[in-house]
N, C-alpha and C positions, 0 to 999 in steps of 0.2 A: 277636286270635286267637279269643276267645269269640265275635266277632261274625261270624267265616269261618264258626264250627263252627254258631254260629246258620242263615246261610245257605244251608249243606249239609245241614242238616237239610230244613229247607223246600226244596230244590232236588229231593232225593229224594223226599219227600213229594209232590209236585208231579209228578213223573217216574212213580213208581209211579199217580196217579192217572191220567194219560194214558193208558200200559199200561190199566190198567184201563175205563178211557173206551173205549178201543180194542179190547179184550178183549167189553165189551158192542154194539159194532157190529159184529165179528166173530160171534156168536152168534146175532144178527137175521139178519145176511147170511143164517148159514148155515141159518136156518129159513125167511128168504125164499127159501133155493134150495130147498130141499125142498117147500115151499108148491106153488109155481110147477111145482117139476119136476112133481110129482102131480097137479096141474090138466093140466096138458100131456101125461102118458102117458093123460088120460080125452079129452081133448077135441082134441086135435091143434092146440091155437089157438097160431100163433107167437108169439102177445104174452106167450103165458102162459112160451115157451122166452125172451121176450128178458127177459123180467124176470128168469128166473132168469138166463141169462148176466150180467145185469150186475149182481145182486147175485154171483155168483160172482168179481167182478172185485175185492172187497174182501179176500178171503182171498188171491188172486192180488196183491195190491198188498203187503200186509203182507209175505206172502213175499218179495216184492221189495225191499221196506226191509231187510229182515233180509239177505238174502242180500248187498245192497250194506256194509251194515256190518259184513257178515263179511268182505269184503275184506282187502288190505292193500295198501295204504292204502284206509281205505274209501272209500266214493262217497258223501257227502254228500247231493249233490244226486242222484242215483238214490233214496236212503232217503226224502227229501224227496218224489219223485214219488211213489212207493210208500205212503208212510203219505198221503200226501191221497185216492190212490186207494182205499187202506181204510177212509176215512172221519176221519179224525182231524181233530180244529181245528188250525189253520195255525197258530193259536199254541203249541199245544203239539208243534209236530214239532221245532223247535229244543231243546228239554227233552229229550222222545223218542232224538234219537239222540247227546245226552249222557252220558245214564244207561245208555244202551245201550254206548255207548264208553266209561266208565268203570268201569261196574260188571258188564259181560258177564263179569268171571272170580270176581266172588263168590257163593256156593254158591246164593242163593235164588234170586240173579235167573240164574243159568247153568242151575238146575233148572228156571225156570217156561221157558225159552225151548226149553231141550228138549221141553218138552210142548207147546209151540207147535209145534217143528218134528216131534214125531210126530204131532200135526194133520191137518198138509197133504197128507199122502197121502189121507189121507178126501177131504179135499176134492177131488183130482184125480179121486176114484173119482164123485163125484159129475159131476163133468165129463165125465167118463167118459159117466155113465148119458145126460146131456144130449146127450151126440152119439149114442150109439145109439136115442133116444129120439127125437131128430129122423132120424134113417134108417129108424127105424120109419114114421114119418106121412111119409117119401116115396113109400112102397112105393102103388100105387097099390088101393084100395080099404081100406085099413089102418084099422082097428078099436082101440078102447083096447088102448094096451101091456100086454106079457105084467104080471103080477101081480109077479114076479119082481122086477122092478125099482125096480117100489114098496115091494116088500119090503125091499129093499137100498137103497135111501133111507132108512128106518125103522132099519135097522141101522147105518149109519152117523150119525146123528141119537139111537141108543142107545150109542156108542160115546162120541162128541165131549161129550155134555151132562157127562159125570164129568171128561173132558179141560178140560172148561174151568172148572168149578169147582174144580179141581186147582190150571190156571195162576194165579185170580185169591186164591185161597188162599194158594199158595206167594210170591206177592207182600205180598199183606199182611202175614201173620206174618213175612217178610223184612224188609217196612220196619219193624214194629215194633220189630225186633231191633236195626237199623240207628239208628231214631230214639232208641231208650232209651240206644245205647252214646254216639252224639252229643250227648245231654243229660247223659249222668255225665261226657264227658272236658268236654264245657260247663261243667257244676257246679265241676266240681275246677279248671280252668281258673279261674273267676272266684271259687274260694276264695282259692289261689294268691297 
């Protein structure tokens, strides 16, 4: 028994570190998308909209893992598509949506995932800006995009940075909590 509780230790550990791996490619995405969009409402150059679209395609993937594992029964292999598309190592997407299926109703990890999913509306809003921004530079003589929009780029990138130092917070001091209870009922287990 001490050596399951050993093992769930380390599995969580492990689980939470993903999230968090995952959490930092999320973050890049979402400055690559702002990067890019802001190059793009000055210069109209489409390389600079496909970069953003496809770093956009990382926070769109995640959301798709989570959404399949919120299923019921989930979809495994949808989550699977979704976190590669976010960027995640292949190896840890089997961990990823264990801990996600086992521990989505304990208070840290049901908190940090709620600030994941009040996230993705930002992010939509950025996709948003992408598509008006490219119907901007169709218009025929089109000039850098209103300011406006750069603006609201800058607002959504002042909203998300506390949101994500939130989520990888709320994970940490969760697995701490988690790691410290599985090392007492360990201890006491191999006093026993």
């Amino acid at each position: 028994l001490a050596t399951t509780v050993s093992a769930a230790v380390i599995e969580i550990q492990a689980g939470v570190t993903g999230y968090l791996t995952g959490q930092g490619h999320w973050s890049l995405a979402r400055l690559e998308t702002s990067y890019h969009l802001q190059r793009y409402a000055q210069s109209g150059d489409p390389r600079e909209l496909a970069l953003a679209r496809k770093a956009l395609e990382v926070s769109l993937g995640n959301r798709a893992a989570r959404l399949a594992l919120e299923k019921d029964p989930p979809d495994e292999r949808a989550a699977e598509r979704g976190f590669l598309q976010g960027r995640h190592s292949p190896e840890d997407i089997p961990r990823l949506i264990r801990v996600y299926k086992y521990f989505s109703g304990v208070s840290f990890f049901a908190e940090a995932v709620s600030i994941w999913r009040n996230a993705e509306p930002h992010m939509f809003r950025a996709q948003r800006i992408a598509d008006r921004l490219e119907a901007h530079w169709r218009t025929p003589g089109a000039g850098p995009a209103p300011a406006e929009l750069v603006r609201e780029l800058e607002t959504i990138n002042d909203i998300l940075w506390p949101m994500e130092r939130q989520f990888s917070d709320t994970l940490l001091k969760g697995a701490a909590k988690v790691r410290a209870l599985l090392l007492l009922v360990s201890g006491a287990l191999f006093l026993a």
